[in-house]
C-alpha positions in Angstrom: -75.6 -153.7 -93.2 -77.0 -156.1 -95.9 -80.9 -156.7 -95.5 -80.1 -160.6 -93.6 -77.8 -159.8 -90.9 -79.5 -159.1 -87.7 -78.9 -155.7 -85.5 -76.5 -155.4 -83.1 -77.0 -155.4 -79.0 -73.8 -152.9 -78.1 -73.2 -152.7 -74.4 -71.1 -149.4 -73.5 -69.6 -150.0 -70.3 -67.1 -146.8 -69.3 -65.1 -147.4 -65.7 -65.0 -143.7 -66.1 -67.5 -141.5 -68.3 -66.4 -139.3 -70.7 -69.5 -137.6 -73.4 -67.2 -137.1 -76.2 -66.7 -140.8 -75.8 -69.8 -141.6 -75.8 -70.3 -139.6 -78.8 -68.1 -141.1 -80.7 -69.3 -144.6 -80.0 -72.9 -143.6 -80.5 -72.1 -142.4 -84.0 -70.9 -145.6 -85.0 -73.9 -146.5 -83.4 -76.5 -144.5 -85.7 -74.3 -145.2 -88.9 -74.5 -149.2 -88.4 -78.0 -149.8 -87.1 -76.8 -150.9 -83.5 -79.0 -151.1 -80.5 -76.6 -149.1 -78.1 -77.2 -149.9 -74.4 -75.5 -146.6 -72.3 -77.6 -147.1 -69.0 -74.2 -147.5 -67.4 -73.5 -143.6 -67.9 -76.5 -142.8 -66.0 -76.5 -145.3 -63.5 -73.3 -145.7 -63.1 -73.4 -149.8 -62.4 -73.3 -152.5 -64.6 -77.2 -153.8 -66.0 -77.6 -157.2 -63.6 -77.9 -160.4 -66.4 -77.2 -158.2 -69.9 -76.5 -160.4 -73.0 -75.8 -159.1 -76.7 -73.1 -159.3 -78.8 -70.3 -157.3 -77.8 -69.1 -154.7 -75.6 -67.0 -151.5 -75.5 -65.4 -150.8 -72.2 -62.9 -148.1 -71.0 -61.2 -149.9 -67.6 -60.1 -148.1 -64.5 -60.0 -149.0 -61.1 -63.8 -150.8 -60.9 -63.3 -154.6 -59.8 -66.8 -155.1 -60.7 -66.3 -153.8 -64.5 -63.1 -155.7 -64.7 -64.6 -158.8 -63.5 -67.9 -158.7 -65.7 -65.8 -157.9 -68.6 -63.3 -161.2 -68.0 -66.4 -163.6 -67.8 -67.6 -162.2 -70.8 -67.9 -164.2 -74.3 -68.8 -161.5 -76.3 -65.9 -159.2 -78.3 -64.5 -156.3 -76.3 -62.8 -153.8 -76.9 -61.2 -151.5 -74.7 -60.8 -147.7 -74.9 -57.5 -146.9 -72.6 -54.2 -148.5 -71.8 -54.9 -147.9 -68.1 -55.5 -152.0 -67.5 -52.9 -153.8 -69.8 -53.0 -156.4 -67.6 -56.3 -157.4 -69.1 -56.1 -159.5 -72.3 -58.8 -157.4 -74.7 -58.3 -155.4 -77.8 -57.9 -151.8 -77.5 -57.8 -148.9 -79.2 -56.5 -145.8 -77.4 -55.1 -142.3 -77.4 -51.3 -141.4 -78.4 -50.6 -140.3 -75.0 -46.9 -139.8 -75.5 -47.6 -137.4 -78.9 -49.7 -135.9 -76.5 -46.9 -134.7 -74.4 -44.5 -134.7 -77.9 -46.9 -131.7 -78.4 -47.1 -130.1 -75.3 -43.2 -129.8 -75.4 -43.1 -128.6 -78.7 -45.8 -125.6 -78.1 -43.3 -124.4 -75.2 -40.6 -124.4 -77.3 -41.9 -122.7 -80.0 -42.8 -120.1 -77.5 -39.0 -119.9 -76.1 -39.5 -121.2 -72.6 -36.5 -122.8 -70.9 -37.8 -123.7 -67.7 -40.8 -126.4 -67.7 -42.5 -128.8 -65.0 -44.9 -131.4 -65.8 -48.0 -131.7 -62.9 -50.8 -134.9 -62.7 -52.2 -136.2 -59.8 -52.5 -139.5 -61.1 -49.7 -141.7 -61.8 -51.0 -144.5 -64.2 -50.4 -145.5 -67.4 -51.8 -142.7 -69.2 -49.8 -140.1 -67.0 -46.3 -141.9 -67.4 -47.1 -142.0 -71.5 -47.6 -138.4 -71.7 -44.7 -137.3 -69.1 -42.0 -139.4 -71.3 -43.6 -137.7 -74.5 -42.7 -134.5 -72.9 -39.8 -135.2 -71.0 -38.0 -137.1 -74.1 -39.0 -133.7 -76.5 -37.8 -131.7 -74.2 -34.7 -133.8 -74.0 -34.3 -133.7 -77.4 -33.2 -129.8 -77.5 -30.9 -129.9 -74.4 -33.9 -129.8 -71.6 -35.3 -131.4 -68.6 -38.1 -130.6 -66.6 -39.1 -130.9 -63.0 -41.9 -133.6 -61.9 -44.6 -132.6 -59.6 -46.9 -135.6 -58.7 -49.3 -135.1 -55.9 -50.6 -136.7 -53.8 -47.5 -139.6 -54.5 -44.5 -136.9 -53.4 -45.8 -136.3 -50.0 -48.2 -139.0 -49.4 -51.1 -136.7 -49.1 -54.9 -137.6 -51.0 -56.1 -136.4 -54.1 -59.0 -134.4 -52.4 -56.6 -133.0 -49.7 -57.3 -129.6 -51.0 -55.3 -127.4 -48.5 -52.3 -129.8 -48.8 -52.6 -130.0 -53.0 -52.3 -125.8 -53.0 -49.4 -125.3 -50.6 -47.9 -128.4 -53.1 -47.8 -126.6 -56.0 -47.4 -123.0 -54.8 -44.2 -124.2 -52.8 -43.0 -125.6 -56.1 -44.2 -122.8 -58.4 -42.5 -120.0 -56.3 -39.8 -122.2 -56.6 -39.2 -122.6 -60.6 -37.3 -119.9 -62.4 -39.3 -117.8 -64.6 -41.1 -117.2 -66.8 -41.6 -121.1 -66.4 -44.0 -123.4 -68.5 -45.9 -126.0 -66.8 -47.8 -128.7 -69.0 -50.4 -130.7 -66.9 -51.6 -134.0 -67.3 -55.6 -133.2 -67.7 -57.2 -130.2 -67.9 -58.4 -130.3 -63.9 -54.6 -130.1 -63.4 -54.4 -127.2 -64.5 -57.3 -125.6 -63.2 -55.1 -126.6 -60.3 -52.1 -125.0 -61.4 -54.0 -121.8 -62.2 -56.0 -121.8 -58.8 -52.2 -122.0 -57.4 -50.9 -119.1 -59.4 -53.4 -117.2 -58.3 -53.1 -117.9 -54.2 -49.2 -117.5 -54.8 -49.6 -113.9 -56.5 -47.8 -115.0 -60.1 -49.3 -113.6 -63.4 -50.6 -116.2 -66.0 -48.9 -116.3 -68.7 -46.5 -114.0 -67.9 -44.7 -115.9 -65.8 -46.0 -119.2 -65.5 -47.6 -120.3 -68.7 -50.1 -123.4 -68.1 -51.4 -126.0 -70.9 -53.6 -128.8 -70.1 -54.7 -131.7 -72.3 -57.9 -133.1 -73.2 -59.9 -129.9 -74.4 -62.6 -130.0 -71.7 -64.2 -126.9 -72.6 -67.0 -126.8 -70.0 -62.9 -126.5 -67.8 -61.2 -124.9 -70.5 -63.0 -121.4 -71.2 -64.7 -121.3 -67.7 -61.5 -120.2 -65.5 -60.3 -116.5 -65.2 -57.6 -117.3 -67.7 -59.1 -119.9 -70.4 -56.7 -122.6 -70.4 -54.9 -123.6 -73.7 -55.2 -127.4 -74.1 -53.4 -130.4 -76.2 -56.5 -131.9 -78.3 -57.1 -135.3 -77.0 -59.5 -137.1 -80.0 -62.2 -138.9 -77.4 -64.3 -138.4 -80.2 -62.8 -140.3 -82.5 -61.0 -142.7 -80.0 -64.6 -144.0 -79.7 -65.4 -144.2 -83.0 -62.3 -146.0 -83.6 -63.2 -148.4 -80.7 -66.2 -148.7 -82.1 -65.2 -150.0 -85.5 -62.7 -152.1 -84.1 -65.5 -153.9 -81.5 -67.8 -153.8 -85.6 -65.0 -156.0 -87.1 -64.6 -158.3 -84.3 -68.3 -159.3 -84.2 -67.9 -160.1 -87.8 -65.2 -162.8 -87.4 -61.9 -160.5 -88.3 -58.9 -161.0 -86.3 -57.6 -158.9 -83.2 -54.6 -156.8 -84.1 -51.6 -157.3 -82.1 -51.1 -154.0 -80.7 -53.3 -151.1 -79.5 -54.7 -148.7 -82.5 -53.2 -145.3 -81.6 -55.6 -141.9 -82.4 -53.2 -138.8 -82.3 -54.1 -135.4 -81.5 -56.2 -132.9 -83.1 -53.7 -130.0 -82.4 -53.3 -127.4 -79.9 -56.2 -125.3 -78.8 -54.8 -122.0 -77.7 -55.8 -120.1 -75.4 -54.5 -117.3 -73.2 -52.8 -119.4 -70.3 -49.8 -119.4 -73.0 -50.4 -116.8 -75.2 -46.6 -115.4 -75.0 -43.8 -115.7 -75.4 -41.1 -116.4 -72.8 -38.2 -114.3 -74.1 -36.7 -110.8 -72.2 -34.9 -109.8 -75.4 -37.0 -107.6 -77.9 -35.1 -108.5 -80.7 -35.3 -112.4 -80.4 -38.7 -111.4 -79.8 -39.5 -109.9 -82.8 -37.3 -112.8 -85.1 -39.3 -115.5 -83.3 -42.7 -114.0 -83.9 -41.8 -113.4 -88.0 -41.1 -116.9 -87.8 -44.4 -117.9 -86.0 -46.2 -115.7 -88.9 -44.4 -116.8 -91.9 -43.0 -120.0 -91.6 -45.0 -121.3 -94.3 -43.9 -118.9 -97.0 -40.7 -119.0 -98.5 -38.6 -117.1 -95.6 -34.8 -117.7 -94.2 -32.4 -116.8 -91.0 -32.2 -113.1 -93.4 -35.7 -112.7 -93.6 -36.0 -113.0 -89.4 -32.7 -110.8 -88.8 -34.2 -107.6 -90.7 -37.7 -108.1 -88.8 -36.2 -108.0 -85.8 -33.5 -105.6 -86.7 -30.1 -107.1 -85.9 -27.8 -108.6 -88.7 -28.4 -112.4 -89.5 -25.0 -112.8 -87.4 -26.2 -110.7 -83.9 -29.5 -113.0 -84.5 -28.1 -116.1 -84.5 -25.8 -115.5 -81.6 -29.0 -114.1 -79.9 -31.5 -117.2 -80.9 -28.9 -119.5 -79.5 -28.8 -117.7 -76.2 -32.1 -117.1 -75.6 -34.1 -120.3 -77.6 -31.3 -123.1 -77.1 -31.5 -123.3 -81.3 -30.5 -121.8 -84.5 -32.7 -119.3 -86.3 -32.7 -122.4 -89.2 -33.5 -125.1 -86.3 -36.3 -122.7 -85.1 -38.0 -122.5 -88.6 -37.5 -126.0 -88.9 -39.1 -127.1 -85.9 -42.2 -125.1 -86.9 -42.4 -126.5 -90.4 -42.0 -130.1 -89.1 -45.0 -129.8 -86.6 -47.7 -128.3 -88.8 -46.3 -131.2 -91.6 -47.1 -133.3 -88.6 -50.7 -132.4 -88.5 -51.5 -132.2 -92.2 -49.9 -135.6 -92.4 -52.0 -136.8 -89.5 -55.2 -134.7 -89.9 -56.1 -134.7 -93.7 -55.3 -136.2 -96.8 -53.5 -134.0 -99.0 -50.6 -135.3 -101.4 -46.7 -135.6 -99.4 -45.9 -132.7 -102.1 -48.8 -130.6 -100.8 -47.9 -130.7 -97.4 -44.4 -129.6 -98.5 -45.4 -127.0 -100.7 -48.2 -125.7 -97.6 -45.1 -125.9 -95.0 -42.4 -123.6 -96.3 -40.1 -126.7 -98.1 -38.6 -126.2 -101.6 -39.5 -129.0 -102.8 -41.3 -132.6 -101.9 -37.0 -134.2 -101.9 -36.1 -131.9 -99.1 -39.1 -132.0 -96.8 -38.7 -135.4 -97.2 -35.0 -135.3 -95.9 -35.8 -132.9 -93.6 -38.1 -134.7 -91.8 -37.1 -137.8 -91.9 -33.6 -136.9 -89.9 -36.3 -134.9 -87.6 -38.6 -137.6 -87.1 -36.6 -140.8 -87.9 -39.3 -141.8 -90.6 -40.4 -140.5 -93.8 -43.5 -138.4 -94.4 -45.1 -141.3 -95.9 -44.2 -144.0 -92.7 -45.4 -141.5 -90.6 -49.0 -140.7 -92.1 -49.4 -145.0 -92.2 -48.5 -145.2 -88.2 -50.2 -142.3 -87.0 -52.7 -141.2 -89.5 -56.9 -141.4 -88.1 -59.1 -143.8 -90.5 -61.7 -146.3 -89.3 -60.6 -150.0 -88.7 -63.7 -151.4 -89.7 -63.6 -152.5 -92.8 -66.7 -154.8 -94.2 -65.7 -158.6 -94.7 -66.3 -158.5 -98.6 -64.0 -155.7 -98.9 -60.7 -157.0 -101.1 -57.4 -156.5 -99.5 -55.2 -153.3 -101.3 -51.7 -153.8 -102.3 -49.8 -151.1 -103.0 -46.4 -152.9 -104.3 -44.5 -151.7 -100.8 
């Protein structure tokens, strides 16, 4: 901030509160002298006759919040895709790599049988089911939808009703079966449901939430492994965004999407979901080595079958090849190198297990339907804020 522009009056005005939100907004805060009005998170209404210069928001369900934030004529910007029907700039999470990622997890871990659980059904929730569902889809797979209360008309706090829900359905599902929930609570749920119905976690129903609440996560009687939702930097993002707009730059057209941080792995699927010791044993030397130099002949004499009985065996039990397998593995930790830091596309190759920068970039781009490159530009994390004497950078593409 140059020594003649005036500070900044922030409103944050969260429909629901989230810290690590907060957090992230607040940082931006600190690092660009704004005066940061939170009251809302404490008081939990909006501050009667406010005025500054711009707001960040995160809508829901609150009429009151939705109608302050239409009569505003200050910048918004808005943290969720819950309320598209309002016109403001947002920034928001990747919901459907969300569930790209829970899929993938299970399938690295040889499940077969999988069933998404939310007891919502908004935006959000629909973004990360078609993530999963589509993933899943992709390797031959469907998976069964359990939305309560919607499926049997019950409420949300119907607590009775919301067990015999899910331990009807989870006695149901073959096993071992992997269940991916939309939010961490869910799975509390879920877990709280394996429990009454008598059925080991992970052992036969492996659980994953999202959103990496730990104060949920690491509290239960199983810790709860858990798809990490960036709220964090979501807010900073939002934050930058809400920077630029106060400074005259233009709205962009379409939500700014923050991916994932990962997987957070904890025991509610720590195993893995195959009966045959020798697939077993393959899959696991492929977990552990992937990023070395290592083939289908490597696997075969770890798990101690010829590279022919191990391929018959993979494809029976996994769905895949032994080269698909190693493939699939590569191509997501690519994914969060690419996404996460900033190493050279031939770094990432060489840090993945590919030969050579030509063939990971082959490779994934028949995986993923983009190069490494398009990839890193559409879903990599970097501020939006840039300052309005900052030159534009052409790279020549």
């Amino acid at each position: 901030m140059t020594s003649h522009e005036r500070q900044k009056n922030v409103l944050l005005a969260l429909g629901r509160y989230n810290p690590k939100l907060h957090q992230g907004v607040a940082r931006f805060a600190g690092q660009h002298n704004w005066h940061l009005n939170a009251e809302m998170a404490y008081f939990g209404r909006l501050p009667t006759g406010w005025k500054g210069d711009g707001i960040v928001t995160l809508l829901d369900v609150q009429q009151d919040l939705i109608d302050f934030i239409k009569k505003a004529r200050v910048p918004v910007v808005d943290l969720s895709v819950i309320r598209e029907d309002v016109a403001v700039p947002r920034v928001a999470g990747d919901h459907h790599l969300i569930g790209c990622l829970g899929a993938e997890h299970f399938l690295e871990r040889g499940f077969r049988h999988f069933a998404w659980f939310a007891t919502l059904d908004d935006a959000v929730t629909r973004l990360r089911l078609r993530g999963f569902s589509e993933t899943l889809a992709q390797s031959g797979f469907t998976c069964e939808t359990w939305i309560f209360p919607m499926q049997i008309g019950a409420r949300c706090d119907e607590w009775t009703a919301k067990c015999d829900f899910l331990e009807h359905r989870l006695r149901a599902i073959p096993k071992p079966a992997a269940v991916f929930a939309f939010r961490d609570a869910d799975a509390a749920n879920v877990l709280d449901a394996c429990d009454d119905a008598g059925l080991a976690v992970p052992e036969e129903i492996a659980i994953l939430g999202a959103d990496n609440n730990e104060l949920i996560c690491e509290t239960l009687r199983v810790p709860l492994s858990s798809v990490n939702h960036d709220l964090e930097g979501l807010g900073y993002e939002g934050a930058a965004l809400l920077q630029g707009l106060m400074q005259g730059q233009r709205a962009p057209r379409r939500p700014k999407l923050v991916p994932p941080k990962g997987i957070t792995v904890r025991r509610s699927t720590e195993v893995l979901a195959i009966n045959h010791e020798p697939t077993r044993r393959g899959l696991q030397f492929l977990q552990e080595n992937y990023p070395r130099p290592t083939g289908a002949e490597d696997a075969a004499r770890a798990s101690g079958l010829t590279r022919r009985k191990l391929e018959r065996a993979f494809r029976e039990h996994l769905g895949r090849s032994i080269r698909d397998q190693l493939t699939a593995l590569r191509i997501r930790r690519a994914k969060e190198l690419l996404m996460r830091t900033s190493l050279p596309v031939a770094d990432v190759a060489a840090q993945t297990g590919f030969n050579t920068p030509q063939y990971f970039n082959n490779v994934f781009r028949r995986s993923c339907g983009l190069t490494p490159r398009r990839f890193r530009l559409r879903h990599r994390v970097g501020s939006l804020f840039k300052p309005p004497y900052a030159r534009p950078r052409y790279s020549g593409s």
